[in-house]
Phi, psi and omega in degrees: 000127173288170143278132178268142186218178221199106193211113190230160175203147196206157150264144163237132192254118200261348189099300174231163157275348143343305201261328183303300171350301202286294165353288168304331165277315167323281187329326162252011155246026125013271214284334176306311203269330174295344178254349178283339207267183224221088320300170183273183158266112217296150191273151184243166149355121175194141205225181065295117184236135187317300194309337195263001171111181199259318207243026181254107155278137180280102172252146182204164194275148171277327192173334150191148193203188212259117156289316149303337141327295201273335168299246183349328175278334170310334186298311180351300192269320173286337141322256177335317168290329183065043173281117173257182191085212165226187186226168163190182196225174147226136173250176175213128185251092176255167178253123166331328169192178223278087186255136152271149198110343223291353212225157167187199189189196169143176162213152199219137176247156180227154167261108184332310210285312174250006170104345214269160163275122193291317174195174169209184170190158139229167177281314148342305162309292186326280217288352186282309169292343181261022181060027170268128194268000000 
């Protein structure tokens, strides 16, 4: 049987360094509030690294994560920050090893100022909506 696994890796620019602070506590308690559900959701990742700038954090998947986890924290932070414009991401949905169906993908945009999502898609849905059975 394979394993699915759900796998991205995006920047978020929080503004100051300030905020990246402040950031990193959002995160946990994120992962705080995330370890409480009944299952959790697998968590993903958040780094600051020098290639990515001072005030860019790097979120990415450990190996497979909750996309909706990283949405929710994004709001999270464009809340608290009062971050405007928009953001967005691409996931890849693999399978371990060659099933059909097994792979899939998307992306989802969101607008900072209110949290909403402007659009998503996945491809599954797409091909679903073009008539591939």
């Amino acid at each position: 049987m394979p394993a699915y696994l759900t796998r991205f890796s995006c920047l978020l620019d929080v503004g100051s360094a300030t905020n990246v602070a402040r950031a990193f506590d959002i995160y946990t308690a994120l992962m705080a509030e995330n370890a409480r559900e009944d299952p959790p959701a697998e968590p993903f990742l958040l780094s600051l690294t020098p290639e990515h700038g001072a005030t860019r954090l790097w979120l990415r998947d450990p190996g497979t994560a909750d996309p909706q986890l990283l949405i929710t924290y994004v709001t999270r932070c464009a809340e608290t920050f009062a971050l405007t414009g928009t953001w967005g991401f691409q996931w890849a949905g693999i399978a371990s090893e060659p099933v059909v169906d097994g792979y899939s993908g998307g992306a989802h945009l969101l607008d900072l100022s209110t949290g909403r999502t402007i659009e998503w898609m996945s491809t599954g849905r797409w091909l679903a909506e073009g008539g591939v059975r």
